[in-house]
N, C-alpha and C positions, 0 to 999 in steps of 0.2 A: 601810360600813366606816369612816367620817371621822365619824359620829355622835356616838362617844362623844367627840371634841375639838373639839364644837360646844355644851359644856354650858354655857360660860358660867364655865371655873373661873377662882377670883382669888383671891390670895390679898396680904391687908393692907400697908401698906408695913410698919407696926412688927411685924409679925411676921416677914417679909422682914429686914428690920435686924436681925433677933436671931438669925435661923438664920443667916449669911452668913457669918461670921465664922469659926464652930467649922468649916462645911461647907468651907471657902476653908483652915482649918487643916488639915484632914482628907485634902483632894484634894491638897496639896504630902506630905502626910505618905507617901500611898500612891503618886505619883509617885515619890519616894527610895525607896522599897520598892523599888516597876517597875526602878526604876534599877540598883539594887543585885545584883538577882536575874538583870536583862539574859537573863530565859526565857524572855520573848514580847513581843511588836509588839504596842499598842495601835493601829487603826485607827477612827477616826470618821468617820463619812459625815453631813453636815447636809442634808438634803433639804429639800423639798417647798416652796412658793408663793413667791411673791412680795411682801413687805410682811408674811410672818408671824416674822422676825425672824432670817433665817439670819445674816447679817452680823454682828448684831448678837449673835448666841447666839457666833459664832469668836472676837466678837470680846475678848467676856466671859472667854470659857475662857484665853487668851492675856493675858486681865488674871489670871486668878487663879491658875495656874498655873506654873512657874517654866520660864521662857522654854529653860532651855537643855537641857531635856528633853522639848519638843513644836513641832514641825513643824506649817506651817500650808500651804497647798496650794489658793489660789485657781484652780481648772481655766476660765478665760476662752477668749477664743477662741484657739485651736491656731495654733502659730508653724507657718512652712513646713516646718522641722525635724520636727516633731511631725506635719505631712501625710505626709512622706512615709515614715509608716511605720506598721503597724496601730494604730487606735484606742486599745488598752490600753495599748501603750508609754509613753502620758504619765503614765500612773497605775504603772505598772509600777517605773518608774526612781525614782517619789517615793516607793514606800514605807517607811515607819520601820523601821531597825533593832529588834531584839530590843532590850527594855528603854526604848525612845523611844514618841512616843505621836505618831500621825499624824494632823491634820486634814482632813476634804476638802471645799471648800465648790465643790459640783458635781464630778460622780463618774463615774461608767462610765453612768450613767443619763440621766446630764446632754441628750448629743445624742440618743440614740434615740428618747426622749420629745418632743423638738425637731422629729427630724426627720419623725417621725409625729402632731403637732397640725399643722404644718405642711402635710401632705401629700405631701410627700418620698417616705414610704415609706408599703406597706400596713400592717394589724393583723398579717398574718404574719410581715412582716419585723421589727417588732415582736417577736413572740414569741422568734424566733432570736435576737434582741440580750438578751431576758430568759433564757433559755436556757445564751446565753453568760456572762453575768454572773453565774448562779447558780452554773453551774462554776468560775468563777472565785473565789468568794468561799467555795466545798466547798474547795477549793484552798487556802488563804488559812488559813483554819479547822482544815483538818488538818494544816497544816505549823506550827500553835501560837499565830495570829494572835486577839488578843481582838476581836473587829468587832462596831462599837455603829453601828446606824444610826438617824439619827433623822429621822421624820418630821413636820418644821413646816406645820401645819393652819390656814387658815382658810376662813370661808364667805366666799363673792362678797360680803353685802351688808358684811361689815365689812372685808375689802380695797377696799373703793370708799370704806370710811370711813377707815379708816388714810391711804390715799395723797391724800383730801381734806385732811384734818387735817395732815400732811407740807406739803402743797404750801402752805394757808395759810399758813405759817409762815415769817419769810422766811428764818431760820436753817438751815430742814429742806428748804425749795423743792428745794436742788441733786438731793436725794436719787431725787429724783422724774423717770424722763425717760417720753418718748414712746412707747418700748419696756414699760414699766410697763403703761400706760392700753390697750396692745395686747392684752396679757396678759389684762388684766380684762374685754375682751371677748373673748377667746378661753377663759374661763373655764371653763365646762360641755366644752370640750374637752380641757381640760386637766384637769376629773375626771374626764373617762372614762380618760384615758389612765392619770392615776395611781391610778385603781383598776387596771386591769389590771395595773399594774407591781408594787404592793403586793399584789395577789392571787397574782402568781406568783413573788412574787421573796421574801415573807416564811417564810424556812424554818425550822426548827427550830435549827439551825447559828449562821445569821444572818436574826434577826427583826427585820421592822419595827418602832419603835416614835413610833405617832403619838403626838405632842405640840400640846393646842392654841397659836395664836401670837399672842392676841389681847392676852392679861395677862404683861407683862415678867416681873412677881414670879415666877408660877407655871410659864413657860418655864423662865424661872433657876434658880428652883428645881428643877423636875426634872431636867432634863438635867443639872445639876451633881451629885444625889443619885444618879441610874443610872448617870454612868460613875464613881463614888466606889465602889457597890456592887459594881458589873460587877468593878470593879479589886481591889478588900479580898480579894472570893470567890475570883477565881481564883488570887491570892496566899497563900489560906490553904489551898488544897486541894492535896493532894498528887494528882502526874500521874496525870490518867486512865488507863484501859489502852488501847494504840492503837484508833484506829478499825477501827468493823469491816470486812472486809473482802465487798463488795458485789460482785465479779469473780467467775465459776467457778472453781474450782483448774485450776492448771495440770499437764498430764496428761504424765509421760514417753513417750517413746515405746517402746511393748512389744515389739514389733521389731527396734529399735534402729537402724530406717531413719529421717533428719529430711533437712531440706532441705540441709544441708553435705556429706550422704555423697550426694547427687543430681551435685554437680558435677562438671565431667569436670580435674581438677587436673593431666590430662598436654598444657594447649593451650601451645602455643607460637609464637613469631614470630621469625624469624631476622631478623642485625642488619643484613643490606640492606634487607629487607621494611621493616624498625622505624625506620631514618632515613627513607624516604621517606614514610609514614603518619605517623611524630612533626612532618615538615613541614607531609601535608598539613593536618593535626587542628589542630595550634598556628594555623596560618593561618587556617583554616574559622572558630577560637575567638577567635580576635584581630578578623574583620571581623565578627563576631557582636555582640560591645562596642561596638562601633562603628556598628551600625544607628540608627537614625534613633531607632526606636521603643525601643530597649533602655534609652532612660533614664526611660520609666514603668514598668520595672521594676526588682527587682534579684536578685540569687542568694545562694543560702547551697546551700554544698558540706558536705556533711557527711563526714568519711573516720574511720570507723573499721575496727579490723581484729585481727588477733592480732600479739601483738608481734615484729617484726622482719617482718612483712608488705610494706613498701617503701609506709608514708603517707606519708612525708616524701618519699621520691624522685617519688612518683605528684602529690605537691601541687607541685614544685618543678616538674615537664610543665607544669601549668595555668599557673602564676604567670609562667614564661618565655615565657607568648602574650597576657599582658596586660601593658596601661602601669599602670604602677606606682604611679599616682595612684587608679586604680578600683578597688582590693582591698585587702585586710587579712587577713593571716592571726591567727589568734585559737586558740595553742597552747592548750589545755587542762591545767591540773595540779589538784594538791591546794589546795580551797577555802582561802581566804586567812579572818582571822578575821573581816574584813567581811566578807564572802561567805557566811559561816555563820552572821552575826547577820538574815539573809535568807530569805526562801523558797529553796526550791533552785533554780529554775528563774531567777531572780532574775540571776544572774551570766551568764544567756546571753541573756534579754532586751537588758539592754541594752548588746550587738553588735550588733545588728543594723543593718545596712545603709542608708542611703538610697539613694533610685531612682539608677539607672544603677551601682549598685556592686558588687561579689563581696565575700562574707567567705565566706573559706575558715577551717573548726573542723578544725582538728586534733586530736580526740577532743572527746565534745560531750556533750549533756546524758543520753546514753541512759549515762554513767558508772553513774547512777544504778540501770538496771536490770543494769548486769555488775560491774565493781569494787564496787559498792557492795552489790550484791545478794551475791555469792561471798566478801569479805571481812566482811562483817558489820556494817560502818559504818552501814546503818541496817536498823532493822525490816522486817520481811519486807510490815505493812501498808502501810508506806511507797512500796518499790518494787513493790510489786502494785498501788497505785491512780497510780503514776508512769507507766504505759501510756497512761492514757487522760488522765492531765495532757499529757503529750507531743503523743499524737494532737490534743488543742486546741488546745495550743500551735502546732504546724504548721500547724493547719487555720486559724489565724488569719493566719498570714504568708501563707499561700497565696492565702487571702482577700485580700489586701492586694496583689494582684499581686509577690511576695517567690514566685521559685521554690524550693524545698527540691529538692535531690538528695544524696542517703544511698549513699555507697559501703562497701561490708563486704567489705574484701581479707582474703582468706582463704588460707591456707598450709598443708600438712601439718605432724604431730606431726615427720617427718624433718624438712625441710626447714627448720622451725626450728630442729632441733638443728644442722645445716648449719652455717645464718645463726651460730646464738650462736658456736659455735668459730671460725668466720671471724672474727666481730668481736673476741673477745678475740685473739686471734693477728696481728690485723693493728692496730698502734700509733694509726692514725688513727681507727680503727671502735669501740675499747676503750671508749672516756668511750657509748657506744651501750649495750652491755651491764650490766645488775648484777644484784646480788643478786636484787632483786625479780621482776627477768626469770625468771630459775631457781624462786622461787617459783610464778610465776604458774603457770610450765610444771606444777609437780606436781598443777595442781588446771585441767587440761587437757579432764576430761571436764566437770566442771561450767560451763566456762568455754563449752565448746560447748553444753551444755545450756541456756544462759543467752540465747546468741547465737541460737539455732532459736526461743526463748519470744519474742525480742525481734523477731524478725522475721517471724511469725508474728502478735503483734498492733500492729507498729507501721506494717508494710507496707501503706499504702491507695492507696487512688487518686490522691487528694490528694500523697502524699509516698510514693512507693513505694519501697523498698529497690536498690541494684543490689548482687547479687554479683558478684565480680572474682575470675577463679581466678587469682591472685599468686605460685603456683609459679616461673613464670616471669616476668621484672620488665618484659620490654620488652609482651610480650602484655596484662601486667598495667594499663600506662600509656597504653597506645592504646587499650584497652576504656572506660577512664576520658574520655580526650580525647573519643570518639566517644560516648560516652553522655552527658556536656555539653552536648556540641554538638547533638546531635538532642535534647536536651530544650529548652535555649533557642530551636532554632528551632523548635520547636511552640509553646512559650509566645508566641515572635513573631508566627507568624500565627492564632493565636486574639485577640492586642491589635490585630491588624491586620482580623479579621475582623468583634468587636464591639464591642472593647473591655472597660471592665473600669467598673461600679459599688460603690462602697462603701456601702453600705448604711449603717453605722454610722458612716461619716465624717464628723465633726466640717464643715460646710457654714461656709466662707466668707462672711461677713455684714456686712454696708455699713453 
């Protein structure tokens, strides 16, 4: 696979001196372009050896480039911040805006490859981390992301010549440490590993592209001509037509039985029963925070529901059994215009929690497959391949000892009509109701349609769904307290039984 960037290319200095110039004109010209049009995120990933000139390729692009439209992104070793919370998160939070252009010198690839020459982990665990990165970067790609990766090549005998030639030198010596010389005898394990990674991870979407690293000229040169090209093309082409759509169609039900008309919506609690269960739940939930063990992990509450279901009353149960320093709640509204120069997913990344905390979402990323899906705001390929963005999503926090629990308070077509005439009628509940409310309400069925699809492919094992019959509000808020509570203590004695391996975590190194 490394073959063809063992030929030996090189290319002259004066001929080098004489493209440099126009090419260095070229790359500002189409960066103003990127700028201007603010349509998509440039992403560059600089892979591969050590001594074959990543540093020095960042460092280049950063010279020739105008600084105040590219981010640069040394991924070194992982602050405590950055431990305590899944692997992606630190690449998540860096990425460029629509119309910026993001460097990454070491990437999502960076540790898994680390921790498998090392022997950390097997060739399978491996695979799962190539797996996930390939999702991520389908991801990435269909949300309009340009991603250029490049991989910097050399052979063993001219990395043992490069880091001799360095270290002679007393100007270059610093360059060169102990960690290096490791490297070059860990060599031949390190191409086995970056062939597998390159075998699996080079897609159609987002391809590898090996570069040899032996001749500064001809590194320079390329990698400054392919993201010049990369950039001109996708600037000059009008929008593709969306991706295709790779999921089965989703199937009404011919029936017209789903999982909402299953529920029994006449359960109730009377309000003796309900003060002494709201005691004992909030208490059960408060000394739960407080376990010894609870702060190698942490929670995301997810509530959503139909509107005027009682999320805010059901969130304000949990928040009143917690101290006030361990939780966050993270109301959800309409994308800000940072937020929409991003992936989508992008604005709920980075809430998430460190160990020992709760973020409770007040409406959450599944917008995407109901408001977004029923009012139109995006393509229908969009929210159809947003399921199994989701399901990664979760399966990664889950990974990460981060429990997901998903509540869907559910109310009758009445019962909401109830709620709306209470709230406008009563002065304090008004600013509750509007317009958009009475909208949503006319398009009632589809909104359940939406909610049956979404729970149907979002409900796993991993992150399973709770429904909550919310007819009734006090029945509604104990179901909630008491399904917290028996999830965090399961999560507790499984940390307490094996605890919990990160596979893809970033290893602490002396």
């Amino acid at each position: 696979m490394f073959e063809s960037a063992e030929l030996g290319h090189r290319i002259k200095k004066s001929v080098y001196e004489e493209e440099v110039p126009p090419l260095r004109a070229a790359l500002l010209n189409a960066q103003l372009g990127l700028a201007k049009s603010a349509s998509f995120p440039v992403i560059i990933l600089i892979g591969g050896l050590d001594g074959a000139g990543r540093g020095a390729t960042v460092n280049l692009l950063n010279a020739w480039m105008d600084p105040r439209h590219i981010q640069t992104h040394g991924m070194g070793e992982p602050s405590d911040e950055e431990l305590d919370r899944p692997m992606m998160w630190r690449f998540w939070r860096a990425l460029p805006p629509k119309g910026k252009i993001g460097v990454f010198l070491g990437s999502w690839y960076t540790w898994p490859i680390l921790n498998r020459v090392s022997g950390i982990t097997k060739a399978a665990d491996l695979d799962q981390s190539l797996e996930r990165a390939r999702r991520l970067e389908k991801m990435l790609v269909d949300e309009g992301a340009l991603l250029i990766k490049f991989w910097l090549h050399l052979s063993k005998d001219k990395q043992k010549k490069r880091l001799k030639t360095l270290e002679k030198d007393p100007l270059t010596r610093w360059r060169v440490t102990e960690r290096d010389w490791q490297r070059l005898k860990d060599y031949d394990k390190f191409h086995e590993v970056h062939e597998s990674v390159i075998r699996h991870t080079s897609t159609a979407e987002a391809p590898w592209l090996i570069v040899e690293g032996e001749d500064d000229n001809y590194r320079n040169l390329t990698v400054g001509k392919v993201i010049l090209k990369a950039i001109e093309d996708r600037l000059s082409r009008e929008q593709t037509s969306p991706a295709a759509i790779l999921a089965p169609p989703l199937l009404p039900p011919i029936d017209n039985l789903h999982i909402l008309k299953t529920m029994d919506m006449g359960q109730k609690l009377d309000k003796d029963e309900y003060r002494v269960r709201l005691e004992k739940y909030q208490g059960r939930l408060n000394a739960l925070t407080r376990h010894p063990k609870f702060r190698y992990m942490s929670v995301i509450t997810v509530f959503e529901g139909n509107d005027a279901a009682g999320k805010g009353s059901s969130i304000r149960r949990v928040t009143g059994a917690l101290d006030a320093r361990c939780y966050q709640v993270i109301p959800i509204a309409a994308p800000t215009e940072e937020e929409r120069a991003q992936p989508y997913l992008w604005r709920f990344w980075r809430h998430l929690p460190r160990k020992g905390r709760v973020a409770i979402f007040d409406r959450s990323w599944y917008g995407r497959v109901l408001v977004e899906r029923i009012e139109g705001y995006c393509g229908e390929a969009d929210w159809m391949r947003a399921y199994g963005e989701i399901n990664d999503f979760e399966a990664q926090m889950v990974r990460h000892s981060l429990l997901v629990v998903k509540f869907w308070l559910a109310i009758t077509k009445d019962e909401q009509l109830r709620r709306f005439e209470d709230r406008q009628q009563t002065p304090f509940k008004s600013f509750k109701i509007t317009e958009e409310d009475w909208r949503n309400r006319e398009k009632w069925q589809l909104y359940e349609q939406a909610v049956c699809d979404m729970v149907d492919r979002t409900s796993t094992l991993l992150a399973p769904w709770t429904l909550v019959e919310a007819n009734d509000k006090n029945f509604a808020r104990i179901k909630v307290l008491k399904t917290l509570c028996g999830m965090i203590e399961a999560k507790l004695k499984d940390l307490e039984k094996q605890g919990v391996d990160y596979l893809d975590k970033p290893k602490k190194r002396n």
